[in-house]
mmCIF file of the N, C-alpha and C atoms, coordinates in Angstrom:
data_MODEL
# 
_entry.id   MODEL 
# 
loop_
_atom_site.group_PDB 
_atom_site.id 
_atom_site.type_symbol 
_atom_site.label_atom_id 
_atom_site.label_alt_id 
_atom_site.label_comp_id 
_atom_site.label_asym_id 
_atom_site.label_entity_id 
_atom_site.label_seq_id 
_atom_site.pdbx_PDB_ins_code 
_atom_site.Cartn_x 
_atom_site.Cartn_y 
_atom_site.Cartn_z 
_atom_site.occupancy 
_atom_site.B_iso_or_equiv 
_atom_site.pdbx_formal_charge 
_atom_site.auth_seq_id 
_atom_site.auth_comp_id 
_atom_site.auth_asym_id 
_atom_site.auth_atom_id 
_atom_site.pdbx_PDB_model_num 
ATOM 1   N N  . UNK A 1 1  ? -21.390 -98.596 -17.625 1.00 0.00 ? 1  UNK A N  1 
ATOM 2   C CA . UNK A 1 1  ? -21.101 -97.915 -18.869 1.00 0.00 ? 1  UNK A CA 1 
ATOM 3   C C  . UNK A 1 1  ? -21.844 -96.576 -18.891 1.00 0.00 ? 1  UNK A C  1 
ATOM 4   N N  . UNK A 1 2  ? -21.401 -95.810 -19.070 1.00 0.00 ? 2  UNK A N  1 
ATOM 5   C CA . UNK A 1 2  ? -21.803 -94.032 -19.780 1.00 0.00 ? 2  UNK A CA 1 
ATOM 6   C C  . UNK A 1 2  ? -22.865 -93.865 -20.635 1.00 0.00 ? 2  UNK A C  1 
ATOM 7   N N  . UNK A 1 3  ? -23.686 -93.217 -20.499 1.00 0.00 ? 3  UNK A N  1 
ATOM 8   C CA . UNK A 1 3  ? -24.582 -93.058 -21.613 1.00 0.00 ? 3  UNK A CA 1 
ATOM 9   C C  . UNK A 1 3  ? -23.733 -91.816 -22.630 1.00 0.00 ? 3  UNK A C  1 
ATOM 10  N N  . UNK A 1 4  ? -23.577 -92.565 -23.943 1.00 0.00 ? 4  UNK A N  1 
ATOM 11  C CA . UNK A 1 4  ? -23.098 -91.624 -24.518 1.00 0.00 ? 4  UNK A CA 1 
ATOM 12  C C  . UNK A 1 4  ? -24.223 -90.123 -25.337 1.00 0.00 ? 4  UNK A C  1 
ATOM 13  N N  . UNK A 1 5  ? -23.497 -89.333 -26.213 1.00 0.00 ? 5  UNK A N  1 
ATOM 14  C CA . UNK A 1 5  ? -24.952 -88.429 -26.413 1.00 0.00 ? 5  UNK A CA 1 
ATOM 15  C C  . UNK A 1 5  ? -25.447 -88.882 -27.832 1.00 0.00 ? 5  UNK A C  1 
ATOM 16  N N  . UNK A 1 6  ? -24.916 -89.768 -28.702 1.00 0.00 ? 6  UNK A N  1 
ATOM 17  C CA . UNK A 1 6  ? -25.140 -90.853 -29.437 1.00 0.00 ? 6  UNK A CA 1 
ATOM 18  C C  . UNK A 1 6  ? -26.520 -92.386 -29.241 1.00 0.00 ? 6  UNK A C  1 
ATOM 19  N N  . UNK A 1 7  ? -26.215 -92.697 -28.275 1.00 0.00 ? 7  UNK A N  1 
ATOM 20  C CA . UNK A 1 7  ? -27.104 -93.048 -27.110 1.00 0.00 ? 7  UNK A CA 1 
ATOM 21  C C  . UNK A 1 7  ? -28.334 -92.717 -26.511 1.00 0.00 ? 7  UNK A C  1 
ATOM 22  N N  . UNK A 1 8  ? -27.948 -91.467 -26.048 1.00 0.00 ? 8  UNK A N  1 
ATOM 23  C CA . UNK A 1 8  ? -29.203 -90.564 -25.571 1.00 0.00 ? 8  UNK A CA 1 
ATOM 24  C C  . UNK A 1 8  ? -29.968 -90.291 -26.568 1.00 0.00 ? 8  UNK A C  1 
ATOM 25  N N  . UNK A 1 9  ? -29.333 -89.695 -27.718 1.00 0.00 ? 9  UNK A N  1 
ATOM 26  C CA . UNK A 1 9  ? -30.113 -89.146 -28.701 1.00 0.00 ? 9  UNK A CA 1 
ATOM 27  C C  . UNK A 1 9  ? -31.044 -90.368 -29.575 1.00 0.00 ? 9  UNK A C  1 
ATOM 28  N N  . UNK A 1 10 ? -30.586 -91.607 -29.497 1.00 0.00 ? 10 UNK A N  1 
ATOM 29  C CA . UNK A 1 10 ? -31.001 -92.717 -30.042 1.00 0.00 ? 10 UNK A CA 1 
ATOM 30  C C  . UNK A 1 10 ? -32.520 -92.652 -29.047 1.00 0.00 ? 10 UNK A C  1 
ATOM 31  N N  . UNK A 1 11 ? -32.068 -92.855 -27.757 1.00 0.00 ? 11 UNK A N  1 
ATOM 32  C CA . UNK A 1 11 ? -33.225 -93.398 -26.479 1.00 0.00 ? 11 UNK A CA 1 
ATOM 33  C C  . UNK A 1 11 ? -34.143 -92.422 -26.714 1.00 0.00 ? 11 UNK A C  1 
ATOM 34  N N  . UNK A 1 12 ? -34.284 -91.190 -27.325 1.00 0.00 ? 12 UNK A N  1 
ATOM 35  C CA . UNK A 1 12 ? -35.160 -89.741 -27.457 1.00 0.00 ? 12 UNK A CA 1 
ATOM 36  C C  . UNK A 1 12 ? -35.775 -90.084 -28.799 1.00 0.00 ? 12 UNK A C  1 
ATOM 37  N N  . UNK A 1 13 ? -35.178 -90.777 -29.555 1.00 0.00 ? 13 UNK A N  1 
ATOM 38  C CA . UNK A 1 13 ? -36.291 -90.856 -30.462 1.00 0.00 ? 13 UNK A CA 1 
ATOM 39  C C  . UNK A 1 13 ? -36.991 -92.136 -30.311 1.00 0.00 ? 13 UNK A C  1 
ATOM 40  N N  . UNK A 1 14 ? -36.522 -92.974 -29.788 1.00 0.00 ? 14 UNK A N  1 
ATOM 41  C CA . UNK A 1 14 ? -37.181 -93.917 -29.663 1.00 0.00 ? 14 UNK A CA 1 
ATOM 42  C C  . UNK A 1 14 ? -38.662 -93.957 -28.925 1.00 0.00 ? 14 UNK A C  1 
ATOM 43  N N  . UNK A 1 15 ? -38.407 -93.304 -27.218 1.00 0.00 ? 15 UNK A N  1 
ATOM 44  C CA . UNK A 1 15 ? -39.722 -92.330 -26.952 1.00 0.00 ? 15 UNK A CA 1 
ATOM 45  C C  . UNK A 1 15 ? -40.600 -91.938 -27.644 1.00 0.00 ? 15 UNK A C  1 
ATOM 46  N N  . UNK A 1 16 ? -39.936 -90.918 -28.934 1.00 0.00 ? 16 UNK A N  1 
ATOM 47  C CA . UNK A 1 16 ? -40.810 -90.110 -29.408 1.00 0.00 ? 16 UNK A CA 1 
ATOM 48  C C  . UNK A 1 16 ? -41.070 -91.077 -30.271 1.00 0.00 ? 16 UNK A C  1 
ATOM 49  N N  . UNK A 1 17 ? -41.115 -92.475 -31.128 1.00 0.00 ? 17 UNK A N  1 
ATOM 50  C CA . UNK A 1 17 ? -41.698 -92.665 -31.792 1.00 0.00 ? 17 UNK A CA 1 
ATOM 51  C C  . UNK A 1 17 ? -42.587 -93.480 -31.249 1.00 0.00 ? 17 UNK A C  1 
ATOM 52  N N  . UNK A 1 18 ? -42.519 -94.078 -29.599 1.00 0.00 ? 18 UNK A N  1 
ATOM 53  C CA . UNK A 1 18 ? -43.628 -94.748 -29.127 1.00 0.00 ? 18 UNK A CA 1 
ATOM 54  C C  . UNK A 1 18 ? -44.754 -94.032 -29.112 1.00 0.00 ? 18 UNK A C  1 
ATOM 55  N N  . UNK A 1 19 ? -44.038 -92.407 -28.588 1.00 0.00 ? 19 UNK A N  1 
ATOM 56  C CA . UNK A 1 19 ? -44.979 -91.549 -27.866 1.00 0.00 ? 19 UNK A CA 1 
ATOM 57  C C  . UNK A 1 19 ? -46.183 -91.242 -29.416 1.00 0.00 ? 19 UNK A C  1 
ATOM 58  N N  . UNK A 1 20 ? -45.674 -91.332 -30.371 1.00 0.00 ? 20 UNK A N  1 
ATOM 59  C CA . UNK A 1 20 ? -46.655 -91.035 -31.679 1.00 0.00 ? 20 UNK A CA 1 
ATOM 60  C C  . UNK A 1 20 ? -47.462 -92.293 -32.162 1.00 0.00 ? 20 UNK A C  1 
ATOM 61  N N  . UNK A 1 21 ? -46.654 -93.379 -31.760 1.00 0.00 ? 21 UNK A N  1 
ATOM 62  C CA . UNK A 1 21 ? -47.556 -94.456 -31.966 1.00 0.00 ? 21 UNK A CA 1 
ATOM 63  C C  . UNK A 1 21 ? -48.544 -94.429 -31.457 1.00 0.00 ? 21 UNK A C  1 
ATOM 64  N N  . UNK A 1 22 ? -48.931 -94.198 -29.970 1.00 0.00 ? 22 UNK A N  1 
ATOM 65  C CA . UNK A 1 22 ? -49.936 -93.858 -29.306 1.00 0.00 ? 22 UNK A CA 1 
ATOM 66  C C  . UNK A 1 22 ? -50.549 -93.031 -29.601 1.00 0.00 ? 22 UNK A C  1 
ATOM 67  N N  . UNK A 1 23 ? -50.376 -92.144 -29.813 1.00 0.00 ? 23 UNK A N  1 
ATOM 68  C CA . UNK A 1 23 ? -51.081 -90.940 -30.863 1.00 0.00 ? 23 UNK A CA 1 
ATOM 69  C C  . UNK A 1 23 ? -51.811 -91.502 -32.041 1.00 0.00 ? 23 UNK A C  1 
ATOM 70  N N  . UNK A 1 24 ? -51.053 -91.801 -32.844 1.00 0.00 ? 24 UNK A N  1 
ATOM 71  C CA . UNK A 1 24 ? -51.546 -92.472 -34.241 1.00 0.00 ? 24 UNK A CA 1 
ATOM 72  C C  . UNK A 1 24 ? -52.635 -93.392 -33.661 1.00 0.00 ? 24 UNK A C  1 
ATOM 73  N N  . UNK A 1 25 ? -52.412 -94.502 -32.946 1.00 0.00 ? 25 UNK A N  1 
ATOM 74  C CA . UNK A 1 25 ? -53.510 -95.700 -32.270 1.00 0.00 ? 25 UNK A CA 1 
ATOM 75  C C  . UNK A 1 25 ? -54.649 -94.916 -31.956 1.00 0.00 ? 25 UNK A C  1 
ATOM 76  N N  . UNK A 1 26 ? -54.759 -94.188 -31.198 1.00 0.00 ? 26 UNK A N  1 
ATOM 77  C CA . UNK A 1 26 ? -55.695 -93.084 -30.384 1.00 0.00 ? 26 UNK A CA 1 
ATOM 78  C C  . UNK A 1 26 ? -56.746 -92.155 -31.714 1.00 0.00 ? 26 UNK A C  1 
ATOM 79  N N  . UNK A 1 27 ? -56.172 -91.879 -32.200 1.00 0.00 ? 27 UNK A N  1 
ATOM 80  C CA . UNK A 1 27 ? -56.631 -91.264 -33.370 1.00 0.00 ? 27 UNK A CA 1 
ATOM 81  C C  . UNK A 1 27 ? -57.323 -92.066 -34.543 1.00 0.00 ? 27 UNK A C  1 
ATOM 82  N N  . UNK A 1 28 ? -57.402 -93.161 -34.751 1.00 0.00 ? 28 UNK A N  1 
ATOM 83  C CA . UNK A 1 28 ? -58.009 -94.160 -36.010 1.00 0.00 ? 28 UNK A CA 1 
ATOM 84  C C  . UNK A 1 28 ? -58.967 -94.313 -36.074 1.00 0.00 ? 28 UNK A C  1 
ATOM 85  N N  . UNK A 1 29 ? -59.994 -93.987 -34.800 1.00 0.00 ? 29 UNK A N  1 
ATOM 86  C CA . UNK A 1 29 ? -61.755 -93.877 -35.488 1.00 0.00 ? 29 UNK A CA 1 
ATOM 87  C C  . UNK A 1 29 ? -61.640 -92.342 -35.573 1.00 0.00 ? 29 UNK A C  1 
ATOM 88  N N  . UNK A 1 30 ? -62.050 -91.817 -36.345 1.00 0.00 ? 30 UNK A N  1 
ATOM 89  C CA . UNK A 1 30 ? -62.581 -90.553 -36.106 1.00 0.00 ? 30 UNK A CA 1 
ATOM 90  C C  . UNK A 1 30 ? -63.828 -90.106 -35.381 1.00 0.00 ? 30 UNK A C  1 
ATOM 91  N N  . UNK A 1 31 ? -64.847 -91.082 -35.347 1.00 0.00 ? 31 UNK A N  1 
ATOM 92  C CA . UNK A 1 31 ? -65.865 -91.279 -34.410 1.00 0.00 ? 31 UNK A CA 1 
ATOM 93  C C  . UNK A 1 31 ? -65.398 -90.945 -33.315 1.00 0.00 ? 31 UNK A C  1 
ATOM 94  N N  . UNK A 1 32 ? -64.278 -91.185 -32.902 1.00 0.00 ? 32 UNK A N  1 
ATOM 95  C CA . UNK A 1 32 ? -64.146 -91.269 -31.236 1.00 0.00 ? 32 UNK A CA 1 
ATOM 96  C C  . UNK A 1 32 ? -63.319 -89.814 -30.274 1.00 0.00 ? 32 UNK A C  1 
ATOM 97  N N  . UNK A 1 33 ? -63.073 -89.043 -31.921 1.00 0.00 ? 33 UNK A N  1 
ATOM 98  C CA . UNK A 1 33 ? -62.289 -88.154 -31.539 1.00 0.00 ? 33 UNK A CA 1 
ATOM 99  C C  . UNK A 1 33 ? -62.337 -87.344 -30.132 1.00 0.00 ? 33 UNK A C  1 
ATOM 100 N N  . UNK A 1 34 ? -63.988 -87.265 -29.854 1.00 0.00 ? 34 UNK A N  1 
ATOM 101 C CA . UNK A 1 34 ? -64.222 -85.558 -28.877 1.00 0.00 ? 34 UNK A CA 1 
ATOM 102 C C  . UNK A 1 34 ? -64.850 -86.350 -27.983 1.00 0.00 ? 34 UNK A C  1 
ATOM 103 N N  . UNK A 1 35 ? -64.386 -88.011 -27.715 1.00 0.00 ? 35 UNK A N  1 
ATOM 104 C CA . UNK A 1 35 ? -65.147 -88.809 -26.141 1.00 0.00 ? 35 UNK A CA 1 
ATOM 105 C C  . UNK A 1 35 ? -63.554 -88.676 -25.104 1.00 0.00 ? 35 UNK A C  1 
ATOM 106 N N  . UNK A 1 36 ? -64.283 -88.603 -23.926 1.00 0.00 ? 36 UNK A N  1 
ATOM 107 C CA . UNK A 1 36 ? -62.913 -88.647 -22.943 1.00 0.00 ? 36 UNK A CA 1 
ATOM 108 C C  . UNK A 1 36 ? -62.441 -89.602 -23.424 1.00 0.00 ? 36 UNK A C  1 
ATOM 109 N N  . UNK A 1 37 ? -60.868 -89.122 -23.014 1.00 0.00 ? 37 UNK A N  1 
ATOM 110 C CA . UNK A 1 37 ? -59.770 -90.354 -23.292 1.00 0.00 ? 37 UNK A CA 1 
ATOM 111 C C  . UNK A 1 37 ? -59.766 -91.088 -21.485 1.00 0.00 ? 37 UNK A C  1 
ATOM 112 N N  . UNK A 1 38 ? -59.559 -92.743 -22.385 1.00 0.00 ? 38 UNK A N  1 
ATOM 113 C CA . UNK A 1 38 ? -59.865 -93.881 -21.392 1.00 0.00 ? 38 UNK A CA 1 
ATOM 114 C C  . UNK A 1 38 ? -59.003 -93.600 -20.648 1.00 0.00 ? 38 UNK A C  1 
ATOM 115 N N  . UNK A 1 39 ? -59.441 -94.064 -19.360 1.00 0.00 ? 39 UNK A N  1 
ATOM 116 C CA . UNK A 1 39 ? -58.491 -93.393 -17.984 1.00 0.00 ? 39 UNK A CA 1 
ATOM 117 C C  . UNK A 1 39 ? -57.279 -94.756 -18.091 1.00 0.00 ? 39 UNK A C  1 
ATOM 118 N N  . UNK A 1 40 ? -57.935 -95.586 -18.431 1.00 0.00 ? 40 UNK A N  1 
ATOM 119 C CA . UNK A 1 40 ? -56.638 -97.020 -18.466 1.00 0.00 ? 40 UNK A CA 1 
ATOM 120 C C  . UNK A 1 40 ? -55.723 -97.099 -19.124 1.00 0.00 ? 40 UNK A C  1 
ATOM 121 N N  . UNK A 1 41 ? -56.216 -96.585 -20.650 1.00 0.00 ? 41 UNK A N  1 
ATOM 122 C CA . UNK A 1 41 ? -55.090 -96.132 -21.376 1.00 0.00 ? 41 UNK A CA 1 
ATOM 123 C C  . UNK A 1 41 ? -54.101 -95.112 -21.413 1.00 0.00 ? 41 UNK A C  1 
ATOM 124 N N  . UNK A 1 42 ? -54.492 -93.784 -20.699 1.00 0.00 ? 42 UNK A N  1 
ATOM 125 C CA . UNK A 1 42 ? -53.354 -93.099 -20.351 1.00 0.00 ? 42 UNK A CA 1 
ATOM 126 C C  . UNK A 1 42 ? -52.762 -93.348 -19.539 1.00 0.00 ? 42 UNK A C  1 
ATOM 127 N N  . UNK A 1 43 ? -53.347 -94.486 -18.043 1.00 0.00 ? 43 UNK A N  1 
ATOM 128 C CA . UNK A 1 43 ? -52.410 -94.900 -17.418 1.00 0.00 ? 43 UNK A CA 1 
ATOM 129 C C  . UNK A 1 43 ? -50.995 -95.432 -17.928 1.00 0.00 ? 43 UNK A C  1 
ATOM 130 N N  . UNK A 1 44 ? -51.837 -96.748 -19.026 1.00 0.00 ? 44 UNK A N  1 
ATOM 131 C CA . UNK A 1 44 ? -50.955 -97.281 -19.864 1.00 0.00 ? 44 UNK A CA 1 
ATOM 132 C C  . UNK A 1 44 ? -49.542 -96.535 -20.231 1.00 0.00 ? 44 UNK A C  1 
ATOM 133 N N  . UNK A 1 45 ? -50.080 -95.369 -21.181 1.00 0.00 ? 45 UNK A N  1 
ATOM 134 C CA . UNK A 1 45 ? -48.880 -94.883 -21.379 1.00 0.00 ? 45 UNK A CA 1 
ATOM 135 C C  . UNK A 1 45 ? -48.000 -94.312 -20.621 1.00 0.00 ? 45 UNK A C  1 
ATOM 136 N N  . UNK A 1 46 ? -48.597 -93.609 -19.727 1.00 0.00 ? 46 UNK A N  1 
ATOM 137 C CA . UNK A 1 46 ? -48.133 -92.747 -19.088 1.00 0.00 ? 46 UNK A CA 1 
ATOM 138 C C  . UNK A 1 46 ? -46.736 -93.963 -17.851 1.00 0.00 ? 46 UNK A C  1 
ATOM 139 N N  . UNK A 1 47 ? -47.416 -94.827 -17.659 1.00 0.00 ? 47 UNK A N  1 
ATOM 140 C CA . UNK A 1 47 ? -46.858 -95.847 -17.107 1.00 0.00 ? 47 UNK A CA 1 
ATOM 141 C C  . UNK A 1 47 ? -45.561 -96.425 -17.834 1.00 0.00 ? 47 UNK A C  1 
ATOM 142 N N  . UNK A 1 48 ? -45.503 -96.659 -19.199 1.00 0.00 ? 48 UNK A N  1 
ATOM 143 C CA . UNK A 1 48 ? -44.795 -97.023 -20.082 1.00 0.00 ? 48 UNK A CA 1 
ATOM 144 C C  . UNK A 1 48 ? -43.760 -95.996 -20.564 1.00 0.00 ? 48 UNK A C  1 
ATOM 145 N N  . UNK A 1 49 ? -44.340 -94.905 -20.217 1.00 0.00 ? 49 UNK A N  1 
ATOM 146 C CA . UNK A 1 49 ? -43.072 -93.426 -20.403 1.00 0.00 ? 49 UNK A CA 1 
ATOM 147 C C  . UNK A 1 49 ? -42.213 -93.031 -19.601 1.00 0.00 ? 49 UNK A C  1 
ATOM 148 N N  . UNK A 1 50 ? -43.140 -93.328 -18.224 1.00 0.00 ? 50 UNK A N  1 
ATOM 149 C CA . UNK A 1 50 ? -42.515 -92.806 -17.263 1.00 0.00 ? 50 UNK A CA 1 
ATOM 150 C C  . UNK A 1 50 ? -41.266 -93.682 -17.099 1.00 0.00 ? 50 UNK A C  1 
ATOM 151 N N  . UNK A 1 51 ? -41.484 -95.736 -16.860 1.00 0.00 ? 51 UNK A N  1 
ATOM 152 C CA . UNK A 1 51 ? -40.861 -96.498 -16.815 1.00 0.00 ? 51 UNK A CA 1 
ATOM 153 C C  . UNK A 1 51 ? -39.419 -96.164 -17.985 1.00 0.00 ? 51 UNK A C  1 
ATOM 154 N N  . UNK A 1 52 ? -39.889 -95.917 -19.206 1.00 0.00 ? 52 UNK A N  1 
ATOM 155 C CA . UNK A 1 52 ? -38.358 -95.647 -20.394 1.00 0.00 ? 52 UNK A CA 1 
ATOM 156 C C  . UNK A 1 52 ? -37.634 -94.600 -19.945 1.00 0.00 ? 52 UNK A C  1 
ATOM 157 N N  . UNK A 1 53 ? -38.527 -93.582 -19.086 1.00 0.00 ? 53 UNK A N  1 
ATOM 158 C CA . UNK A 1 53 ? -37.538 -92.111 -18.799 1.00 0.00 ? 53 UNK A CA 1 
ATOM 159 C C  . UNK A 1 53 ? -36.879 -92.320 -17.589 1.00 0.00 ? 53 UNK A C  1 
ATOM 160 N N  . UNK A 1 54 ? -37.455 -93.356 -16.469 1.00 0.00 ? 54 UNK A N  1 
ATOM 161 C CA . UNK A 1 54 ? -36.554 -93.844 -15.382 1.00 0.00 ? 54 UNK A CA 1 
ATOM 162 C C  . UNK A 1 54 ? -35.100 -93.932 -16.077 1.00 0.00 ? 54 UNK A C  1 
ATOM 163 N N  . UNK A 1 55 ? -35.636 -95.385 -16.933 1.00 0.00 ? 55 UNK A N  1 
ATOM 164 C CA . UNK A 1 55 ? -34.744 -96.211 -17.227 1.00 0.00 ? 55 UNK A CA 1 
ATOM 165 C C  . UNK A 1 55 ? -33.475 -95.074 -17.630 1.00 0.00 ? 55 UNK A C  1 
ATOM 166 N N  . UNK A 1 56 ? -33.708 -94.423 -18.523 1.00 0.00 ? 56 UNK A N  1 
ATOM 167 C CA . UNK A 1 56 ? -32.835 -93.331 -18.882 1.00 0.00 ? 56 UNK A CA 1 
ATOM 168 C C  . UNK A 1 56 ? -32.000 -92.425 -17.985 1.00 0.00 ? 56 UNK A C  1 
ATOM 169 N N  . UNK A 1 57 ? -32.702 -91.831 -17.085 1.00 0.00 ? 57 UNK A N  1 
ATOM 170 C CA . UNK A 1 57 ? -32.020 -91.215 -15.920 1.00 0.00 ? 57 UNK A CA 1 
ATOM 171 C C  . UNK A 1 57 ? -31.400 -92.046 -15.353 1.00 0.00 ? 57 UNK A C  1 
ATOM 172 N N  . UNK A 1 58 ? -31.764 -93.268 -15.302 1.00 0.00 ? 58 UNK A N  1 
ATOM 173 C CA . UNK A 1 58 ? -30.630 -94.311 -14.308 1.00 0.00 ? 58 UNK A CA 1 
ATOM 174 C C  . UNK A 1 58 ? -29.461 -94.307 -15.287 1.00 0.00 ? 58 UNK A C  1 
ATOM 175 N N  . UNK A 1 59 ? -29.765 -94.673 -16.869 1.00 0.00 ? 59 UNK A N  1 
ATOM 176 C CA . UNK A 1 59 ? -28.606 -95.564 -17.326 1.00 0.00 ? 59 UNK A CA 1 
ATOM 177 C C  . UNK A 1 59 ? -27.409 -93.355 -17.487 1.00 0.00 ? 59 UNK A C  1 
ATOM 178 N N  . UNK A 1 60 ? -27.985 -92.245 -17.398 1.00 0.00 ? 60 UNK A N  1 
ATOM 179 C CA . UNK A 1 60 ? -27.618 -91.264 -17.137 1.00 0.00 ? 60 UNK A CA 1 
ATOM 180 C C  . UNK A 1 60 ? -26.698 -91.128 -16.410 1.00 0.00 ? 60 UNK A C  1 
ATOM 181 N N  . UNK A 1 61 ? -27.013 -91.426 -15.041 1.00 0.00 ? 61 UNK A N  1 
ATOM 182 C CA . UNK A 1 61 ? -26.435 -91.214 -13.251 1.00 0.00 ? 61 UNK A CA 1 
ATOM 183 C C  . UNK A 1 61 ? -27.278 -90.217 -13.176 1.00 0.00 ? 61 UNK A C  1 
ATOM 184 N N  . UNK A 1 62 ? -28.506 -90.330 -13.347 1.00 0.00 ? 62 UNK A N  1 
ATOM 185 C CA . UNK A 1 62 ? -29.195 -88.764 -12.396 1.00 0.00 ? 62 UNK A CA 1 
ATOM 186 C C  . UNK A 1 62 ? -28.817 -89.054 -10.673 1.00 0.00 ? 62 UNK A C  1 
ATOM 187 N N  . UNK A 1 63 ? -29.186 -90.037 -10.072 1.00 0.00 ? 63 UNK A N  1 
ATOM 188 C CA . UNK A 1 63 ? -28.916 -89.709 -9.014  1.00 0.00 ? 63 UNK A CA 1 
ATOM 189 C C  . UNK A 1 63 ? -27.817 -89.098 -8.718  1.00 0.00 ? 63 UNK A C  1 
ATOM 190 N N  . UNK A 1 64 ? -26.553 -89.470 -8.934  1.00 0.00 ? 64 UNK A N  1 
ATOM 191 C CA . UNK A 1 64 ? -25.218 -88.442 -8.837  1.00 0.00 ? 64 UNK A CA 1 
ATOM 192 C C  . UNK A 1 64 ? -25.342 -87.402 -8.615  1.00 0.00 ? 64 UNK A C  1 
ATOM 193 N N  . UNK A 1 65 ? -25.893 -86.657 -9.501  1.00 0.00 ? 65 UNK A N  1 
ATOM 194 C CA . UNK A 1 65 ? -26.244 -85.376 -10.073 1.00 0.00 ? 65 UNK A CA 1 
ATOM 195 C C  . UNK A 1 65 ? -26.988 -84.866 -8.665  1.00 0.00 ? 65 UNK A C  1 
ATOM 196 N N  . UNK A 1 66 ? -28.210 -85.558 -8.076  1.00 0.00 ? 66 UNK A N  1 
ATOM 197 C CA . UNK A 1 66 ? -28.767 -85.182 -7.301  1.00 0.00 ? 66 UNK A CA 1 
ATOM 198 C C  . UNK A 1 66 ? -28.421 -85.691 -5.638  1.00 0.00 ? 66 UNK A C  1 
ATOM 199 N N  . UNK A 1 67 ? -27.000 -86.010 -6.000  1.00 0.00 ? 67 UNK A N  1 
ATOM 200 C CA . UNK A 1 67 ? -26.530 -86.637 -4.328  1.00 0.00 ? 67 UNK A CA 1 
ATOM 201 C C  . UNK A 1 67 ? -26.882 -87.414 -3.983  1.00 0.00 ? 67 UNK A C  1 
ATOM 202 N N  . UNK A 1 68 ? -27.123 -88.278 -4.802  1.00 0.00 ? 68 UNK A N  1 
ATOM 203 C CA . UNK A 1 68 ? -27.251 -89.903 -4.445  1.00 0.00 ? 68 UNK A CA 1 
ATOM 204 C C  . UNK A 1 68 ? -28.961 -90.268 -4.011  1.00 0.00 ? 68 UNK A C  1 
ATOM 205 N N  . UNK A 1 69 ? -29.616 -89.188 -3.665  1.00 0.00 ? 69 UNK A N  1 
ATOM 206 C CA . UNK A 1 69 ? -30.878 -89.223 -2.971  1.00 0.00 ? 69 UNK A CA 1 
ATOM 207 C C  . UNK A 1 69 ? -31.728 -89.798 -3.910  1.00 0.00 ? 69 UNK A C  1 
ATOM 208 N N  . UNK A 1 70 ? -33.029 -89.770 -3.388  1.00 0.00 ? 70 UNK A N  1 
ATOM 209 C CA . UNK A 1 70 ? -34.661 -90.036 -4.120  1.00 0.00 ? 70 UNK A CA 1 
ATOM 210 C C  . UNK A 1 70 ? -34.689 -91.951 -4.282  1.00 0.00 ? 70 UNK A C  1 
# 
């Protein structure tokens, strides 16, 4: 099935409202504002973003686009 742009546009906010959840989470002591951010937890996300934006380019056809490669 096609990703429609109905679809897409759904999967983009959905991102963006994980991507603020994490934000919001990150932000709730104020104490903690100006300590490095935990290296595990940006894995976390970063892991969890990257995985939804795969998912997206697949359900897309990026490969197509890019000749089948990668």
């Amino acid at each position: 099935m096609k990703l429609t742009t109905s679809q897409f546009s759904m999967q983009c906010a959905f991102i963006a409202k994980n991507a603020a959840a994490w934000a919001g989470d990150a932000l709730t002591l104020p104490e903690r504002l100006n300590e490095e951010a935990d290296v595990a937890a940006v894995a976390r996300f970063t892991d969890e973003m990257r995985e939804r934006l795969d998912r997206l380019d697949k359900w897309a056809g990026r490969q197509a686009l890019k000749g089948g490669g990668e």
